[in-house]
C-alpha positions as CSV (number, residue, x, y, z in Angstrom):
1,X,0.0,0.0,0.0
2,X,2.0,2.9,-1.3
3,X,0.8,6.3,-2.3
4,X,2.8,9.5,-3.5
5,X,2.8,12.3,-2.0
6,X,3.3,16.0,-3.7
7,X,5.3,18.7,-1.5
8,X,5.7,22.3,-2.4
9,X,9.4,21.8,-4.3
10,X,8.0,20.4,-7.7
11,X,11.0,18.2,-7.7
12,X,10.3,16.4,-4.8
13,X,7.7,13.6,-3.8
14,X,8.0,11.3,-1.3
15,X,6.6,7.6,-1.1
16,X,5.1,7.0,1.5
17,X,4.5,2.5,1.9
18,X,1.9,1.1,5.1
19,X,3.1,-2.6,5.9
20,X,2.0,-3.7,9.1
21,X,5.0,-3.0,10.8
22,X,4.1,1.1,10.2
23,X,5.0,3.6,7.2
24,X,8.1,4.2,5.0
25,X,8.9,7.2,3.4
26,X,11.1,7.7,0.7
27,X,12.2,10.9,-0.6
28,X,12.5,11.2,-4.3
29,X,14.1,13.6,-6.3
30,X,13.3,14.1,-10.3
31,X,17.3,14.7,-10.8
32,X,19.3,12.8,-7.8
33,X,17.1,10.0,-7.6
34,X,16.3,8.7,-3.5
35,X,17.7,10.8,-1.3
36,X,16.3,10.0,2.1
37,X,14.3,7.4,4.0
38,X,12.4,7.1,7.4
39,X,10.8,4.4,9.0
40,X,7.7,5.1,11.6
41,X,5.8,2.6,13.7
42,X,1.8,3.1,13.4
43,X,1.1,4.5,16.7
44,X,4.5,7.0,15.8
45,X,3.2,8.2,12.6
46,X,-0.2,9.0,13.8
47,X,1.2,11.0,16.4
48,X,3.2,13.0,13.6
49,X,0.5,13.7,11.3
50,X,-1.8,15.0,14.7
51,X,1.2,17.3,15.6
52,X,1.2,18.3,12.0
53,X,-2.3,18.9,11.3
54,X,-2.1,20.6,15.2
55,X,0.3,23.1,14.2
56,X,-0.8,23.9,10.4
57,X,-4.3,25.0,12.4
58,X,-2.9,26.6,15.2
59,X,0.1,28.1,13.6
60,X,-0.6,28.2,10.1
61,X,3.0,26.1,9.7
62,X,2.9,23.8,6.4
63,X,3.4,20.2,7.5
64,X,6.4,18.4,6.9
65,X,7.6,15.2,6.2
66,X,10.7,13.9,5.7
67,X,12.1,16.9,6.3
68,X,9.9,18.8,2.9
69,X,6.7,20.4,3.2
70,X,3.9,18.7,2.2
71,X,1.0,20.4,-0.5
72,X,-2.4,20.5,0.7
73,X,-3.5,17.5,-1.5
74,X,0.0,15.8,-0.3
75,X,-1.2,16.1,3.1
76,X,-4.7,15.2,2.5
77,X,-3.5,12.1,1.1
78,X,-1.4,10.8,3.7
79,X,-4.0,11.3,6.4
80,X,-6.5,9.3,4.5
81,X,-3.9,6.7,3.7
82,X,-3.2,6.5,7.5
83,X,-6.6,6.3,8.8
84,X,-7.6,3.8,5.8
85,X,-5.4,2.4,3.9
86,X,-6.3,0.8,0.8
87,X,-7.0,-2.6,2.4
88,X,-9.3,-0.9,4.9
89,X,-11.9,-0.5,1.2
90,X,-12.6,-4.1,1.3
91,X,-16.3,-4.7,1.8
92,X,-15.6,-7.3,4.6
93,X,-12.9,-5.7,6.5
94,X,-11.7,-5.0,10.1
95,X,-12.7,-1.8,12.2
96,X,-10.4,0.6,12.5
97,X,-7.9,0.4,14.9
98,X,-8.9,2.8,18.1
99,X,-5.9,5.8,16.9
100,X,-7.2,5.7,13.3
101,X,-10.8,6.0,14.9
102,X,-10.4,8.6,17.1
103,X,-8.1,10.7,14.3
104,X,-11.5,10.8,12.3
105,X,-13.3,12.3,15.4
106,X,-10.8,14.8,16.0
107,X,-10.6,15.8,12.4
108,X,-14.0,16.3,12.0
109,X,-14.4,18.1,15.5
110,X,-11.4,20.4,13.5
111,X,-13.5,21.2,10.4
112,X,-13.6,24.6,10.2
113,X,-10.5,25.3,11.3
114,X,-9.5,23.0,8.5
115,X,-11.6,24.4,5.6
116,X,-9.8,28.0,6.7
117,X,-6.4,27.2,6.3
118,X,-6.3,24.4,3.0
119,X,-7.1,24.8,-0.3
120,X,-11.1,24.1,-1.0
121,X,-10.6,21.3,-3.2
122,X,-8.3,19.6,-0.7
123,X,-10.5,20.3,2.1
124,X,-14.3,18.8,0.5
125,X,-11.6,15.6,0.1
126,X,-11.1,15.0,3.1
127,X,-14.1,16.0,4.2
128,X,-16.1,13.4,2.2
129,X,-13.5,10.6,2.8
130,X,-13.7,10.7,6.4
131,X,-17.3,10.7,6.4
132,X,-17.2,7.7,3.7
133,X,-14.7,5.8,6.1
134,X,-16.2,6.9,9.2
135,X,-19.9,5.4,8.1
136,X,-18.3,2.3,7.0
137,X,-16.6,1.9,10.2
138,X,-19.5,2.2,11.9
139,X,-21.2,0.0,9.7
140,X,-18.6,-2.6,10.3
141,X,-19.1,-2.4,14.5
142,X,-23.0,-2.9,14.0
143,X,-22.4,-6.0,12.5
């Protein structure tokens, strides 16, 4: 489960790969190729993209990762992909896993904040994603 993620230098995206040992990200560089990697455990990298998403609302400071900022959509992106990564789609699935869960309550609870400070298109994204994720999770615990 990989997805690429755009920053705000047009030469740089980084890969970010969920196994279920946590996340990878690779750096990647149009001209020089990889240029940097970091591993995270789950529980890790949720707490990094709360402190990110915590201080691009408070502060209005661009998230980071990897040490490059992220776009809106690159950002956008990565949250979904850690709350629900592409396996989580499967009709049959598991629940979410209680950090994952409670990510998508605080996000929500963070909406306006949110809409304020990304880009629109970025922000009706996420905003429909979580809510497709968050009923299906639901869903999942009734049965």
């Amino acid at each position: 489960m990989s997805k690429f993620l755009s920053t705000l230098d047009g030469k740089v995206t980084i890969k970010s790969c969920a196994d279920w040992e946590g996340f990878g990200l690779s750096v990647l560089h149009e001209e020089k190729g990889k240029i940097d990697y970091k591993e995270f455990s789950w529980h890790e990298y949720g707490i990094l993209l709360r402190q990110a998403w915590e201080e691009y609302i408070t502060k209005g400071q661009k998230p980071e990762l990897a040490g490059h900022t992220l776009s809106d959509d690159g950002l956008v992106t990565e949250t979904l992909h850690y709350i629900a990564p592409n396996s989580f789609t499967h009709p049959a699935g598991p629940t979410l896993p209680s950090d994952q869960e409670s990510f998508i309550y605080w996000l929500k609870s963070q909406s306006p904040r949110i809409s304020q400070i990304i880009n629109e298109q970025a922000f009706d994204f996420l905003d429909s994603e979580l809510d497709v994720i968050l009923r299906m999770n639901l869903e999942r615990k009734d049965k």
